[in-house]
N, C-alpha and C positions, 0 to 999 in steps of 0.2 A: 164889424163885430170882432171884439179882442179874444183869443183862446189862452187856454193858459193849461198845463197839462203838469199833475203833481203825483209824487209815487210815493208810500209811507209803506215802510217798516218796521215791522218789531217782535221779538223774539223773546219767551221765559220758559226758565224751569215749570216743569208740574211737580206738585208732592201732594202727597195724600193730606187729608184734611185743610187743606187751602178751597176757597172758592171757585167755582168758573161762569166765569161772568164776562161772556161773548155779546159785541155790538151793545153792551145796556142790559142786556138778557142774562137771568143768572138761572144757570143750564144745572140740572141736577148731575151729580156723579164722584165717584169716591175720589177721584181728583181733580184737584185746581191748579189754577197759577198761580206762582209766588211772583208776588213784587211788590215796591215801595206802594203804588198807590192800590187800588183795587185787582191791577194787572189786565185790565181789559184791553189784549192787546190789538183788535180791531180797530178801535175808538182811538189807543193810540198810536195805530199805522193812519189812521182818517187826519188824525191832527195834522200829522206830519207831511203828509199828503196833499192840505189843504196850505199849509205853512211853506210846503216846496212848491206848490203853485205860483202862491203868491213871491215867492222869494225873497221870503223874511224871517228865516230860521227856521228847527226844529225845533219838538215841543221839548227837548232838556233845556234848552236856553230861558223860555217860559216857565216852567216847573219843574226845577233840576231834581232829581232821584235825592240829594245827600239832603233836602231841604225839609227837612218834618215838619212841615205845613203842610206837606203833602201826602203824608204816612197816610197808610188807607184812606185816599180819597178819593172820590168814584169821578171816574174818569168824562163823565156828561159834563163836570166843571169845565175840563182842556178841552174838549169838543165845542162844548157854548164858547168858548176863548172866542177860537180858531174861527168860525163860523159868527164869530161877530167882528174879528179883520176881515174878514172875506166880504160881509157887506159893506164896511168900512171901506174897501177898497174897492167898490161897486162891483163886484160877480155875486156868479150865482152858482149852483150845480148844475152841471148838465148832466152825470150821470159819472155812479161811482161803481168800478170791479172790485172784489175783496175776493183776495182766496187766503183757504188756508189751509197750512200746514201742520198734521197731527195723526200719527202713528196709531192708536190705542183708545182715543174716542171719535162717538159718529157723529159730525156736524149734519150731514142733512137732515135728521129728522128734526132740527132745530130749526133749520138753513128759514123755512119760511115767518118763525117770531121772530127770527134774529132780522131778517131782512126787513121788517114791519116797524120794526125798535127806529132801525137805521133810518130808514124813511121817516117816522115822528118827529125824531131826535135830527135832522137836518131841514124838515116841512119842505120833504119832495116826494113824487108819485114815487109809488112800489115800483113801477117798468125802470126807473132812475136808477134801480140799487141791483146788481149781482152778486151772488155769495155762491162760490166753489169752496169743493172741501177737494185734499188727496192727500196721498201719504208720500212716504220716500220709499217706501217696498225695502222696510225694514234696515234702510242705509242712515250712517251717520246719530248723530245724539236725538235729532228728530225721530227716527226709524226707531231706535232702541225705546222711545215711548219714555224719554230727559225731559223732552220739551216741544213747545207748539210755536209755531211762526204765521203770520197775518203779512200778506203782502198786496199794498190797495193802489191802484191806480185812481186819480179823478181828472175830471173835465169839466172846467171851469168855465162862463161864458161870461164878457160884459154885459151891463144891464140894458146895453145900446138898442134902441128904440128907432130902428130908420124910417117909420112909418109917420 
């Protein structure tokens, strides 16, 4: 059996009247992330994640930020990518960590649709997927409640059958 082990992150501003829109999930509250596509930045720490597993780039080299093809575009597109190299390159999931970071809203009362989303959005068991939330205890631009950070580990298995 081949392993393969892939880490994504990613990082945006919050402002008021922007969306938020965690894992696929678009989480009620008077602020969002800003960014070029929807800003879901779970989905795209997963991409990247899945792209450093395999060791065939990150997802700007796939769908660079300056490229308005991509202007709000929701990020289940670069996930579906991602997760279609991945069969391409015969793995699977074996199980993915997500934490994240954000001063000023509460991920866990989300933690188990988001975690539901995650699992649909990759066709793996809920026990497959972990979502942590914490803060910085008010340090740095994260703490000051600037911005949110998503940092996911995964584990990747061949589709190797020795049976």
């Amino acid at each position: 059996m081949k392993l393969r082990i892939g880490t994504g992150v990613d990082v945006h501003d919050l402002q008021t009247g922007e969306d938020l829109v965690l894992g696929g999930v678009k989480i009620p509250s008077d602020i969002g992330i800003a960014g070029h596509s929807d800003g879901d930045l779970i989905l795209h720490a997963l991409v990247d994640s899945i792209l450093g597993a395999l060791a065939i780039g990150d997802i700007g080299q796939f769908f660079p930020s300056d490229d308005d093809k991509w202007k709000n575009a929701n990020s289940k597109i670069f996930l579906d990518f991602a997760l279609g190299k991945m069969k391409s390159y015969g793995f699977s999931i074996n199980n993915i960590d997500i934490t994240v970071v954000v001063q000023n809203i509460r991920i866990n009362p989300h933690a188990a649709i988001i975690r539901k989303s995650i699992s649909k959005l990759c066709n793996i068991d809920l026990s497959q997927v972990s979502l942590k939330a914490t803060t910085t205890d008010k340090l740095g631009f994260l703490g000051r409640g600037e911005g949110i950070a998503s940092f996911i580990t995964i584990l990747l298995s061949d589709n190797y059958d020795s049976n």
